[in-house]
C-alpha positions in Angstrom: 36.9 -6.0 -12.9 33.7 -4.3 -14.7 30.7 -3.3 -11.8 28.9 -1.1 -14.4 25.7 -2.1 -12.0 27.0 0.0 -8.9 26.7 2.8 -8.1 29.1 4.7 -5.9 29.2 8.4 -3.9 30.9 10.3 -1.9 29.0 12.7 0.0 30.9 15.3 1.5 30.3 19.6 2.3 30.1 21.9 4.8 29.5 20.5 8.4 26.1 20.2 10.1 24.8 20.9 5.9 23.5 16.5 6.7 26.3 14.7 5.4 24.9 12.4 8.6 21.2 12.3 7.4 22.3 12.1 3.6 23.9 8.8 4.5 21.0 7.5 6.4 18.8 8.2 3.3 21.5 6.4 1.1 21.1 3.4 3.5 17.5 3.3 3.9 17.4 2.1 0.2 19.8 -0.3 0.2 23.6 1.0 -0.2 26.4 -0.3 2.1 27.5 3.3 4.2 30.2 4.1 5.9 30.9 7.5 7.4 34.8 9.2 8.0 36.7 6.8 5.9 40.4 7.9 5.4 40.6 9.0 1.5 43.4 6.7 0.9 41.4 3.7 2.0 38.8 4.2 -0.7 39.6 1.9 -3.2 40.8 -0.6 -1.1 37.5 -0.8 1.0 35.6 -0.8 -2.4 37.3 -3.9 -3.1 36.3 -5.3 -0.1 32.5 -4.6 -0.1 32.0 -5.6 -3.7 34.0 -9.0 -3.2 31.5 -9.3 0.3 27.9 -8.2 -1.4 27.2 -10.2 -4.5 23.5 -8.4 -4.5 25.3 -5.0 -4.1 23.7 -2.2 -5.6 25.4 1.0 -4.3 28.1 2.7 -1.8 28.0 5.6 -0.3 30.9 6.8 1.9 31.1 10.1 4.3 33.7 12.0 3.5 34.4 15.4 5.2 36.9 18.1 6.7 37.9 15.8 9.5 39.6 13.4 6.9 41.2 16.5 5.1 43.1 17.6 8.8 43.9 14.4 9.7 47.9 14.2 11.0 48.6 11.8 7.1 46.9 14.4 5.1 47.3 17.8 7.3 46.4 19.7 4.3 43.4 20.6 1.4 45.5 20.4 -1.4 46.5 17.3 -0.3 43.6 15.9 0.4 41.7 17.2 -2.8 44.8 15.2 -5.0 44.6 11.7 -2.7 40.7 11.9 -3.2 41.0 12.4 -6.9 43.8 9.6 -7.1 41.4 7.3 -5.1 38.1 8.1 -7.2 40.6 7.3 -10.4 41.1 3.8 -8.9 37.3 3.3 -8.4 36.9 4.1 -12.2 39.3 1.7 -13.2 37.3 -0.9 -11.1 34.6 -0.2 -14.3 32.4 2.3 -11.6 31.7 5.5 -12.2 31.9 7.6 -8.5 30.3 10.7 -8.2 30.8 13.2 -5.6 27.7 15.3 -4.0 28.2 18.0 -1.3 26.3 18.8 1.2 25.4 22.9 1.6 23.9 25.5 3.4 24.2 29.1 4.5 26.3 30.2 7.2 23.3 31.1 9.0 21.7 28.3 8.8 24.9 26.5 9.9 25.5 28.7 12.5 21.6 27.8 14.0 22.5 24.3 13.7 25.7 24.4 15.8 24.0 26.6 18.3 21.0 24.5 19.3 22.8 21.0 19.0 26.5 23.1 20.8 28.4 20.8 19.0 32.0 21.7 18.1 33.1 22.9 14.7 35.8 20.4 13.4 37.9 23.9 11.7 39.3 25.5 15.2 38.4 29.3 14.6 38.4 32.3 17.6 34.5 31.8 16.6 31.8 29.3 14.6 31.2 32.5 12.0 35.1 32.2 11.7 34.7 28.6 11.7 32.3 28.1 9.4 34.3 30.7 6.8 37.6 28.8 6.7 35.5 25.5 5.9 33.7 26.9 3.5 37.0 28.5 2.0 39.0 25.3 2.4 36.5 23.4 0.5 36.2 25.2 -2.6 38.5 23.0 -4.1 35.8 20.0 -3.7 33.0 22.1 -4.8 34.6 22.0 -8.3 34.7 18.6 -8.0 31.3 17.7 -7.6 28.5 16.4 -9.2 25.5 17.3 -7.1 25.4 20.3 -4.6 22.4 19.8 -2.2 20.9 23.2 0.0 19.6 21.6 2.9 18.8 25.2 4.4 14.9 24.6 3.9 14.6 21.2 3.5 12.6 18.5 5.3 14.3 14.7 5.8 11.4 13.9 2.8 12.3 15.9 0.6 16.0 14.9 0.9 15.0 11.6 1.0 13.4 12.5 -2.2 16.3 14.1 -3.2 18.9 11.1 -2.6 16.6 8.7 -4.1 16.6 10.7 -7.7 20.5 11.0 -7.6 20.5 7.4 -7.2 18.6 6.8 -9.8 15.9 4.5 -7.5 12.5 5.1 -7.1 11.7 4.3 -3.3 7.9 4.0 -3.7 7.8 1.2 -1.2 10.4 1.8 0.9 8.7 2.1 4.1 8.7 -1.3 7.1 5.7 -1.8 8.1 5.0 -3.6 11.5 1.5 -4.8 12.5 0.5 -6.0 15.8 -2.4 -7.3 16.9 -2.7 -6.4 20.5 -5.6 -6.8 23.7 -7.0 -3.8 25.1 -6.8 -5.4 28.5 -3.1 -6.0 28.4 -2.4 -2.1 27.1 -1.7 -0.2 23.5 1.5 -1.1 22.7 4.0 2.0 23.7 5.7 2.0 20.4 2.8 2.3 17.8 2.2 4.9 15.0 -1.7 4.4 14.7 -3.6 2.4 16.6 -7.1 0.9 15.4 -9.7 -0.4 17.5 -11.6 -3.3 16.2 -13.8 -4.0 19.5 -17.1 -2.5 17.5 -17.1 -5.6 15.2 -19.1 -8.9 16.2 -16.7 -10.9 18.8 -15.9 -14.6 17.7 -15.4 -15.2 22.1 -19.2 -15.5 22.5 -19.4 -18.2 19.9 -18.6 -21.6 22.1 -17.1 -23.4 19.4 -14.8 -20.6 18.3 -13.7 -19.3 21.8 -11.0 -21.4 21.9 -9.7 -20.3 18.7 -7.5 -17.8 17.2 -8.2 -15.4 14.8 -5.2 -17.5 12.7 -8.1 -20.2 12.4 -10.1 -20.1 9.1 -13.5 -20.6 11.3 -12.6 -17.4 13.4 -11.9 -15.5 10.4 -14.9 -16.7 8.3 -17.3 -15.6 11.3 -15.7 -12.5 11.7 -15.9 -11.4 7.5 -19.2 -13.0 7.1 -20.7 -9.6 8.8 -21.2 -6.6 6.6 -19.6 -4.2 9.4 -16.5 -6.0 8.5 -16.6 -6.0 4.6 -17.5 -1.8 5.1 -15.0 -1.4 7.6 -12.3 -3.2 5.3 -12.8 -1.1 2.4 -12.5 1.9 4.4 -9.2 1.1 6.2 -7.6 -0.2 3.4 -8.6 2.9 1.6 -7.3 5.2 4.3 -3.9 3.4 4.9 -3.3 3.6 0.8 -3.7 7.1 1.4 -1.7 7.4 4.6 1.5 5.3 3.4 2.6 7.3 0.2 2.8 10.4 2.2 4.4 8.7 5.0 7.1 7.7 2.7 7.2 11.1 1.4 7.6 12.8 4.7 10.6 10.3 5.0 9.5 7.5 7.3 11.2 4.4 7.1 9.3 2.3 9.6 5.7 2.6 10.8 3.8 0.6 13.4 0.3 0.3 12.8 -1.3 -1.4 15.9 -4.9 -3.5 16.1 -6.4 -4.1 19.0 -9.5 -5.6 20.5 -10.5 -7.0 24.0 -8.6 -9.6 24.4 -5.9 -9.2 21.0 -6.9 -13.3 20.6 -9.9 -12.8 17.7 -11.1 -9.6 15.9 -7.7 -7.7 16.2 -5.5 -11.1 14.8 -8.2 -11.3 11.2 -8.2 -8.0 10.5 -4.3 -7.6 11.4 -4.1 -10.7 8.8 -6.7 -8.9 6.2 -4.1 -5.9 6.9 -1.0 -8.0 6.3 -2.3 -9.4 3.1 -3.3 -6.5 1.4 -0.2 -4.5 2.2 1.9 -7.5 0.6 0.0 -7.7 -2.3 0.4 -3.9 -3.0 4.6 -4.5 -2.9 5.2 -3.2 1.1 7.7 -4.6 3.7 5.6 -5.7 6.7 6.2 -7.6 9.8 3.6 -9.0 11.8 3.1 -9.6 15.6 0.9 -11.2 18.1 1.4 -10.0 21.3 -1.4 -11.0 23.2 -2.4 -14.3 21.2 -1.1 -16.8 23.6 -2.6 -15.1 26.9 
């Protein structure tokens, strides 16, 4: 069975180094995750997901000293020779696994325990002792690795970054984007990013004729462009969220809620959520649209 097209990782390494948030950044573009898996599974589940996902493109399993203490594998050596004997099984499915391992200094680790007060998976008489048998115990998988990532001074962008170049994917688009078109009267939406107010532009509700119209109708949205306001105002938000988004994506935003509003979130704040929508698509985003206040 040849799957030259997918690409497979194990990402393993110290604890609290963000195995966690190394496998969210895997899934945010696109590979099936799973976290913990028992290293004798491996090739098995592999199976599994490939035979499930036709349009697969990569896996990415969490794999750390938990598996290596549990009761069926109770030891390191062990457990560095079953994951070997399980990444030889993957190859022979025609895909080439690579392992990358998650790192950071033992002060840094140590921070990290403190202020979250987990508990260290490696029972010690304390985390510095802790943290020093892991780190011993796993020298075995260092060697065994492809990619060793220092997340002591790293941002969840820059690993994002980071995962996105092992991976071999460029994610210049991989941000949602939901827009809703909201009424002032009826409140900003709680769970907006940016909020735009659209009230300054020429309102469609003192035109008879159009009143009872939405800003969905081409008559509302004609009247509304056919002012110069609109056409400036436009150019200059489109400008400014082509500007905003990149960096967005680089600070390692997946989703972003960009919310128009005017008075009543029936007119103005629907055709230039539409403009909005439209342009966003053209330029290759993800975006979701909403009406909340349309229908009231």
């Amino acid at each position: 069975m040849k799957q030259k097209n997918i690409s497979f990782f194990i990402v393993t390494g110290m604890s609290g180094a963000g195995k966690t948030q190394a496998l969210k950044c895997f899934e945010d573009i696109g590979f099936f995750c799973a976290d913990n898996l028992p290293v004798q599974m491996i090739p098995e589940f592999t199976k599994i997901v490939i035979s499930a996902n036709h349009k697969l493109t990569g896996i990415a399993l969490g794999i750390d000293i938990r598996t290596a203490l549990n009761p069926s594998v109770k030891s390191l050596p062990k457990f560095r020779h079953l994951l070997i004997n399980s990444l030889q099984k993957v190859k022979n499915m025609g895909i080439n696994p690579k392992i990358v391992f998650m790192d950071a200094d033992n002060s840094t680790l140590i921070k990290r325990f403190s202020e979250t007060r987990r508990k260290h998976p490696v029972m010690g008489k304390d985390l510095y002792v802790s943290i020093k048998k892991e780190r011993k115990g796993l020298q075995q998988i260092i060697t065994l690795s492809d990619k060793i990532i220092n997340t002591a001074n790293s941002t969840l962008g820059e690993l994002k970054s980071l995962i996105s170049g092992i991976a071999d994917i460029k994610f210049k688009n991989e941000i949602v984007i939901n827009i809703i078109a909201f009424g002032y009267k009826y409140g900003i939406p709680l769970d907006s990013d940016i909020v735009f107010d659209v009230r300054f532009l020429p309102n469609p509700n003192y035109v008879a004729k159009l009143q009872c119209l939405t800003g969905n109708s081409v008559k509302v949205e004609k009247y509304v462009m056919k002012f110069n306001i609109t056409r400036q105002f436009l150019q200059l938000f489109f400008d400014l969220i082509s500007f905003m988004l990149p960096n967005c994506i680089k600070e390692g935003k997946s989703y972003l809620s960009i919310a128009v509003g005017c008075t009543g979130g029936k007119h103005r704040s629907v055709v230039i959520s539409n403009c909005l929508n439209r342009y966003l698509r053209k330029n290759g985003y993800a975006v979701r649209m909403s009406y909340r206040d349309i229908e009231k």
